[in-house]
C-alpha positions as CSV (number, residue, x, y, z in Angstrom):
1,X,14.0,62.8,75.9
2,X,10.3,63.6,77.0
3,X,11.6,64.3,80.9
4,X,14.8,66.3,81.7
5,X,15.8,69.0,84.1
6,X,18.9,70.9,84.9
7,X,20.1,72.5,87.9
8,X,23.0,75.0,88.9
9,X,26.5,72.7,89.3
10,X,27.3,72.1,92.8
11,X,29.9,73.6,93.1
12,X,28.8,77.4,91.5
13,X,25.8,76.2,94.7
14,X,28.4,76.6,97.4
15,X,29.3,79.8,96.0
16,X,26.4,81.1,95.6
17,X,25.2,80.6,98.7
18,X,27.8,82.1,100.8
19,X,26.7,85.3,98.6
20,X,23.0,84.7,99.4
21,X,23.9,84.2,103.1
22,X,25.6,87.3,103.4
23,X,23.2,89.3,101.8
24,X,20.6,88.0,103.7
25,X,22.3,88.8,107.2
26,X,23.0,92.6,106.2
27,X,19.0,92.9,104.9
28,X,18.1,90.9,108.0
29,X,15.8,88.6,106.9
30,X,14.4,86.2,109.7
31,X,11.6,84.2,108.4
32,X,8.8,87.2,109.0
33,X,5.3,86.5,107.9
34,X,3.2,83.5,109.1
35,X,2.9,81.1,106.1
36,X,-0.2,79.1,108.5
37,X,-3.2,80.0,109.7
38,X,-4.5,77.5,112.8
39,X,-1.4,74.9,112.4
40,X,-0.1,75.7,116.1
41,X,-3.3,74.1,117.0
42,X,-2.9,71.0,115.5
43,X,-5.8,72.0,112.9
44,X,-4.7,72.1,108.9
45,X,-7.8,73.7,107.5
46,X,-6.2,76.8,106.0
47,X,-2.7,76.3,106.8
48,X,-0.5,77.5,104.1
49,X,2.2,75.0,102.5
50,X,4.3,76.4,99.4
51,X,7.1,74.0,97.9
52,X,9.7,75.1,95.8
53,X,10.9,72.0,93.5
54,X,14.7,73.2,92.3
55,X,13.9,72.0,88.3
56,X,12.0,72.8,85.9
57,X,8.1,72.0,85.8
58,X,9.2,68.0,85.0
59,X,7.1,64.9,85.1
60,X,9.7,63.0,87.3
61,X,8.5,65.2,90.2
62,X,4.6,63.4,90.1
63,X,5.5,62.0,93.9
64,X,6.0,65.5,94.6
65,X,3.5,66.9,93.4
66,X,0.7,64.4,94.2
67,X,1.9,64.7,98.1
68,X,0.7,68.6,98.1
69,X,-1.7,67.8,96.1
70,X,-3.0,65.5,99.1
71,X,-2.5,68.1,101.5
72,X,-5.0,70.0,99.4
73,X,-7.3,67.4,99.8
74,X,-7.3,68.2,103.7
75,X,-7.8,72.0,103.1
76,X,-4.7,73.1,102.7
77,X,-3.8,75.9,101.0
78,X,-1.0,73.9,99.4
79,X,1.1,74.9,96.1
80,X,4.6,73.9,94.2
81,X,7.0,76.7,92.6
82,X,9.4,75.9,90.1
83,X,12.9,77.2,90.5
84,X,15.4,75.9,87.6
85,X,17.6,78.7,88.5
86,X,19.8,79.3,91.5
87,X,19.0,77.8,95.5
88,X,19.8,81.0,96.4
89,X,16.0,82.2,95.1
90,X,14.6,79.2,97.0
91,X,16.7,80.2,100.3
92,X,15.4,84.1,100.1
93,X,12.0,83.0,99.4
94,X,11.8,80.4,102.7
95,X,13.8,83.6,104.6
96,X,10.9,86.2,103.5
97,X,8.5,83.9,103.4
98,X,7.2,83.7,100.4
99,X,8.0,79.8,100.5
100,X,7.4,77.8,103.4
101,X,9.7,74.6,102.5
102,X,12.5,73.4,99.4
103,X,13.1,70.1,97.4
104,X,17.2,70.0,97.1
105,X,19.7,67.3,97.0
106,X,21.8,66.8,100.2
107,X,25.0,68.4,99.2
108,X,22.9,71.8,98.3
109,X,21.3,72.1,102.2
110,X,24.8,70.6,103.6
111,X,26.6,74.1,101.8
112,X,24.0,76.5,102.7
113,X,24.5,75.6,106.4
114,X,28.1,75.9,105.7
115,X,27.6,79.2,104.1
116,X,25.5,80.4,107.3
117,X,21.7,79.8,106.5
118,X,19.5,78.3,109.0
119,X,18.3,74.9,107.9
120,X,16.6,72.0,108.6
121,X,16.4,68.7,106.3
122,X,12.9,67.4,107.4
123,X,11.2,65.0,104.4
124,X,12.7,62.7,102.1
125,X,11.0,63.6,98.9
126,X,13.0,61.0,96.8
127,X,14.5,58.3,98.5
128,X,16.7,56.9,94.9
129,X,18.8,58.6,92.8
130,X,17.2,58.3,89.5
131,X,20.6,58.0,87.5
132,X,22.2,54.8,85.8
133,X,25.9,54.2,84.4
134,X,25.6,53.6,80.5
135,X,27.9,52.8,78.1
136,X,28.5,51.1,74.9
137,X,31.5,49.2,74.7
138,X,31.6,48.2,78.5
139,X,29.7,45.0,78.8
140,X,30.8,44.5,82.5
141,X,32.6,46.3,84.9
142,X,35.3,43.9,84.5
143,X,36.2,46.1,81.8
144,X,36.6,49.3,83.7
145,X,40.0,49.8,83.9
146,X,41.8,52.1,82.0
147,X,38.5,53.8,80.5
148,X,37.6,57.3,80.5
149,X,34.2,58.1,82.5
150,X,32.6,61.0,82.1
151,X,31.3,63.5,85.2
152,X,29.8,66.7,85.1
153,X,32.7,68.2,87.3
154,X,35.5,66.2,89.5
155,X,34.6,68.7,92.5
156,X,31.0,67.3,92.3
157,X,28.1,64.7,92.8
158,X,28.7,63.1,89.6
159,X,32.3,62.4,90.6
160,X,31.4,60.8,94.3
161,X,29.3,59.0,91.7
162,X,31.7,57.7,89.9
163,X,33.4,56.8,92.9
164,X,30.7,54.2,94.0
165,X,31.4,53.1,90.0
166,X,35.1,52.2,90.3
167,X,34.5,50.8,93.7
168,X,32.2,47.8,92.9
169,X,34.4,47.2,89.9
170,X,37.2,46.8,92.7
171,X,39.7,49.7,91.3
172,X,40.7,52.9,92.2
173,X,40.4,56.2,90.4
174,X,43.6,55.7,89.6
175,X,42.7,52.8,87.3
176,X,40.8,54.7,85.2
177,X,40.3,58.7,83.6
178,X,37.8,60.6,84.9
179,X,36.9,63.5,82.7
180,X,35.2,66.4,83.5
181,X,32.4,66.7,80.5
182,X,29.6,68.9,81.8
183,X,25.4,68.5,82.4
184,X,23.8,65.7,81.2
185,X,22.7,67.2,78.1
186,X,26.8,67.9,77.3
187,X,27.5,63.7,78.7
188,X,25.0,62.1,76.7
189,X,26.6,63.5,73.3
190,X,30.2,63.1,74.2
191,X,29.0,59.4,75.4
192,X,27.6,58.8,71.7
193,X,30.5,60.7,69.8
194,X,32.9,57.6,72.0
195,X,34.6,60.9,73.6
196,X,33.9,59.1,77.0
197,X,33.3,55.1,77.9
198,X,30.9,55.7,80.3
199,X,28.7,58.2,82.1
200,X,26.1,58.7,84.3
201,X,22.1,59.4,83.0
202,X,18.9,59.6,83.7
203,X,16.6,56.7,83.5
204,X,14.7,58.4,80.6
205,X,18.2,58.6,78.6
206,X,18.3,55.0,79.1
207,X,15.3,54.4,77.8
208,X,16.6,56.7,74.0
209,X,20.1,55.2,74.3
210,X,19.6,51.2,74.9
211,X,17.4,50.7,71.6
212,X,21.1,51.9,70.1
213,X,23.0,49.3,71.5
214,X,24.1,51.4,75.0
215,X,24.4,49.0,78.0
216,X,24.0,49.8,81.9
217,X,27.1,49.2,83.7
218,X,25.3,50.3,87.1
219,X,21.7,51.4,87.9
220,X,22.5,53.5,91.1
221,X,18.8,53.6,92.0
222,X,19.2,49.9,92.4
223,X,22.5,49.2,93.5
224,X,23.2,52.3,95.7
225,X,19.9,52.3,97.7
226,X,21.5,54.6,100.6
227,X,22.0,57.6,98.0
228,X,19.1,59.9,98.4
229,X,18.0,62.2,95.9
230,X,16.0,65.3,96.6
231,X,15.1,66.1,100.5
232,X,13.3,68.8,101.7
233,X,14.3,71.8,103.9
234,X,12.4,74.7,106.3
235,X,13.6,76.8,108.5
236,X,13.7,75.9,111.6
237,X,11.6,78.8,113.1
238,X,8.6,77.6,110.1
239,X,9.3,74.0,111.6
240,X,8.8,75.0,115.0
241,X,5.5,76.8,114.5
242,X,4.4,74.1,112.2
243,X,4.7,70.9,113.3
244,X,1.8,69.4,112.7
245,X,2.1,70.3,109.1
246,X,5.6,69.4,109.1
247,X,4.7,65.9,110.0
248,X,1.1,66.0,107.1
249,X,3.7,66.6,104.3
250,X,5.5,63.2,105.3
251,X,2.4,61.4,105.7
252,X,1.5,62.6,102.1
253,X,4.8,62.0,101.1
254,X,4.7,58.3,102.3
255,X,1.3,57.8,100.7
256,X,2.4,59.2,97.4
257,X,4.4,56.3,97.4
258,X,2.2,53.3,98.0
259,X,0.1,55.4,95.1
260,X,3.0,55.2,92.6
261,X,3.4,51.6,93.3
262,X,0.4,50.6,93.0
263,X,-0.3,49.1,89.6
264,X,-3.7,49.7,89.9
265,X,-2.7,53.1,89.4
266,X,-0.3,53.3,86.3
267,X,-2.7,55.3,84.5
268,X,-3.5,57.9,87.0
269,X,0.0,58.4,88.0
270,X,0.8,59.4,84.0
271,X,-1.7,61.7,84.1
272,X,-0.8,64.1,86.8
273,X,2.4,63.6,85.7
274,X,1.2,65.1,82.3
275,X,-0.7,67.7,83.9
276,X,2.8,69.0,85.0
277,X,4.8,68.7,81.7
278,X,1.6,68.4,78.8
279,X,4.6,68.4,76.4
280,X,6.3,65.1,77.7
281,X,5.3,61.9,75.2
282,X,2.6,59.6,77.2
283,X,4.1,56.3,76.1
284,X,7.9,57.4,77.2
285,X,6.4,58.8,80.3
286,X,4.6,55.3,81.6
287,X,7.6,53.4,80.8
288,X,10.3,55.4,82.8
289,X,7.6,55.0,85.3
290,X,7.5,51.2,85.1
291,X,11.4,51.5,85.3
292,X,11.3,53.5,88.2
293,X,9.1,50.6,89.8
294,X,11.5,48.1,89.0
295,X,14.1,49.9,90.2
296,X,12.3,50.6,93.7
297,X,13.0,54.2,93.0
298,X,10.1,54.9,96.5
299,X,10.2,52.5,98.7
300,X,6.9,51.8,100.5
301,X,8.0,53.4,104.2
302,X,11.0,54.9,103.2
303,X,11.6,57.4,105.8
304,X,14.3,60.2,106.5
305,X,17.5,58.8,108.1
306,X,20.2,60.3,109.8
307,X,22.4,57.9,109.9
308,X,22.3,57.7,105.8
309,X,22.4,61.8,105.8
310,X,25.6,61.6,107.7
311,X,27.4,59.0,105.5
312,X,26.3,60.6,102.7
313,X,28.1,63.6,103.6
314,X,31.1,62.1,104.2
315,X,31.1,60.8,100.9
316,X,30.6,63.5,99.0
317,X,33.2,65.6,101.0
318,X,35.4,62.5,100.0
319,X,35.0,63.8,96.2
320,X,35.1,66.9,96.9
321,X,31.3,68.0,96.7
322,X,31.5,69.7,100.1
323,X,33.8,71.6,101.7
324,X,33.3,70.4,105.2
325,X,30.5,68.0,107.0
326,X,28.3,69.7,109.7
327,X,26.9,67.6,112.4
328,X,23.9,65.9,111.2
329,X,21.6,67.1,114.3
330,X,22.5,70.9,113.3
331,X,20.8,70.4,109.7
332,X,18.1,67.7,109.8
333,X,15.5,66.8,112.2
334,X,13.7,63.0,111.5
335,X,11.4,63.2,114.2
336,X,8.2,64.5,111.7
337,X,9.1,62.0,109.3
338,X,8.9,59.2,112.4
339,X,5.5,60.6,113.7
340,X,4.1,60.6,110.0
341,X,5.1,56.9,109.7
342,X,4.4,56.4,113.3
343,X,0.3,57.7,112.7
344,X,-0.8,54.3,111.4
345,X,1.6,54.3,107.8
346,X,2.9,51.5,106.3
């Protein structure tokens, strides 16, 4: 598989980050150092804007990437980290710092808030999960019940997944097994080996598996279009000072894109992806992008809602993901996502 990445399981995240919010507190961290020069005035020439992207350097992070690449293009002094390891590095980094924003799913900024850390959700970086439901023997979900589905925990994402799964086949979990197998790089094999019906992969195992007769029982980055993936997240004394770069990275953002859609820019859109994993296979890489198009994985105008942050929550405290929900308006802010698409956007 030329693109993969891993990240810490969720729930080792909430863990984790009550530690980190802890330790922060008692070494008092608060944010010190200015990560812009000239942003309170509106100007970005100079302005500093570090993203840390929790995953390995991977080529399914291009939209990413090209967005502070674009803030480069306006004299920014704009950079990505990678951070395949715990939030909890991403979180001390923003609190010193060293960082000035994160690229995490929702459930990961939802538990540090509940663990204490000052956040604020403020870009949607990807709008669509990139993850389908394969299997072998399953031609339709009509043949659900009674088969085991494999999650990475059952205290997790995957298994508010595989919630949505028995849902539109119009059963309950008590209808069929789910199995707690591990990472994708542990579900793919136990799919193959028949120790598990179904499961839930990335687009790029799709692309290995179907040629072997696999089927997909449910694209989620078709059929659940309100998931999110990643979002970003500041501090809210970085957003304060920094608003009009806040609102720059969503512009970016939203133009990155109208560039990956663009077929006039398949090529290009390979490339940089290459720049960021040379080791990924050219080919493999352009068609998960063309997938990834089909699929509407970015949206042209796809901005940060809410109202879809707050039912998203609730669903994945349903499963189990989360311990608790927060009120929505104590961990995101929209409003530099609505003046980015506001400033003339599509």
């Amino acid at each position: 598989m030329p693109i993969a990445f891993s990240r810490p399981p969720r729930r080792l995240r909430a863990t984790l980050l009550a530690t980190c919010a802890v330790a922060l507190a008692a070494a008092g961290c608060a944010g010190h150092g200015s990560s812009s020069a000239g942003s309170s005035s509106g100007g970005l020439s100079g302005s500093r804007f570090t993203l840390m992207l929790q995953s390995t350097a991977n080529a399914n992070k291009v939209v990413e990437v090209h967005a502070v690449n674009e803030l480069k293009k306006q004299g920014v002094d704009a950079s990505v980290k990678w951070n395949d390891s715990s939030p909890n590095i991403a979180i001390t980094q923003l609190k010193t710092g060293d960082i000035d924003a994160y690229s995490e799913a929702v459930t990961g900024g939802v538990s540090a808030v509940e663990a204490g850390v000052q956040l604020k959700d403020f870009a949607l970086a990807q709008p669509r999960q990139d993850y389908v439901f394969l299997s072998k023997d399953i031609a339709s979900l009509a043949d659900l019940r009674g088969k085991k589905i494999g999650v990475q925990d059952t205290t997790g994402v995957n298994y508010a997944q595989a919630l949505l799964l028995v849902q539109k086949a119009g059963l309950t979990p008590k209808d069929v097994s789910i199995i707690a197998v591990g990472g994708q790089s542990s579900r793919l094999p136990a799919l193959v080996a028949g120790r598990v019906d179904v499961t839930m992969l990335s687009h790029a195992a799709q692309l290995q598996l179907e040629p072997k007769g696999f089927k997909t029982v449910m694209d989620l980055t078709k059929e659940a279009p309100n998931l999110y993936d990643d979002n970003v997240f500041a501090t809210p004394d970085w957003l304060a000072k920094n608003e009009p770069l806040a609102v720059a990275f969503n512009k970016a953002l939203l133009d990155s894109y109208v560039w990956f859609n663009d077929p006039a820019n398949t090529d290009a859109v390979v490339n940089e992806a290459l720049q960021i994993q040379p080791a990924a296979d050219r080919a493999q890489t352009a068609q998960l992008f063309t997938m990834l198009r089909q699929a509407n994985a970015y949206p042209v105008g796809t901005i940060l809602d809410t109202g879809l942050l707050d039912q998203q929550q609730k669903l994945y405290l349903q499963a189990g993901a989360l311990k608790a929900t927060a009120p929505v308006t104590q961990w995101a802010d929209a409003s530099y996502a609505q003046k980015a698409k506001g400033n003339g956007q599509k």
